[in-house]
C-alpha positions, 0 to 999 in steps of 0.5 A: 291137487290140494296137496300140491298147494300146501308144497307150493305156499310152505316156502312163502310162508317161512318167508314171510314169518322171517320178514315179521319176526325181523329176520332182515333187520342186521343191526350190530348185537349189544355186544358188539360196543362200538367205540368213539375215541374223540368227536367235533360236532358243529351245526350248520344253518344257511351260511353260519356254523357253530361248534358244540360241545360233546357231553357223555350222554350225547357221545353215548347217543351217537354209539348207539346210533351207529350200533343200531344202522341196520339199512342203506337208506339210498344215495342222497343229492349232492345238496346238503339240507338247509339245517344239519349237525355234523360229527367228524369222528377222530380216528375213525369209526370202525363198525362191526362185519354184520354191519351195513355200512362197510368201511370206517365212519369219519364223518357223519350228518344228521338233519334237522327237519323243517316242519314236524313232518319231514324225518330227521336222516342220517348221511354217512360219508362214504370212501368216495366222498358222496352222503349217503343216508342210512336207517337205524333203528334208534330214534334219531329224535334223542340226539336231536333234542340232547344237541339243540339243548347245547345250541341254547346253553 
């Protein structure tokens, strides 16, 4: 009888040791370099849109972002939130096979949260035109702050 056991729970062990180590966790290998060849990023608050500049280190930002998108998040309402960056992304971006996201990025959105508890997201558009969020593995705080420093100055 207690052999038959350590058969059965064997199969469950191995799949929670692949869970713990990160096993389901598909972002792109470092050296898998995606490429962004030119990017517009503008920031929309209420009715009011500027447009920022792209320095090197925030363009970097971005690449890992991408590198690192390892999970659909779900779909996302048809709203928009109140305050956003959005990246138009020209020619597109094309992602790696391994990643999660299967078609080329032209337009990407992250949120700017409205109280220090509410998560900053990350929305890709996808063929059919509908946001859709996605998790990554990179901090999204970097970009954020590296973008609202260009808002001021």
């Amino acid at each position: 009888m207690l052999f038959s056991r350590k058969y059965i729970l064997f199969p469950y062990l191995i799949f929670l040791l692949f869970l713990i180590k990160g096993g389901l966790v598909h972002a792109a290998p470092p050296d898998q370099v995606i490429s962004i060849q030119e990017v517009e990023i503008s920031y929309h608050q209420s009715n009011k849109i500027d447009l920022i500049k792209t320095p090197a280190p925030v363009q970097y930002e971005i690449q890992e972002i991408l590198r690192n998108v390892y999970q659909l998040g779900g779909l996302t309402s048809i709203q928009l939130p109140s305050q956003y960056f959005q990246f138009h992304f020209s020619p597109a971006v094309v992602m790696p096979p391994i990643s999660p996201i299967g078609h080329p990025i032209q337009e990407m959105i992250v949120s700017v949260p409205q109280t220090r508890f509410e998560p900053t997201r990350l929305y890709i558009r996808n063929t059919q035109n509908q946001w859709i969020e996605y998790r990554t593995t990179r901090s999204l705080s970097i970009l954020l702050a590296q973008l609202q420093e260009n808002i001021t100055s």
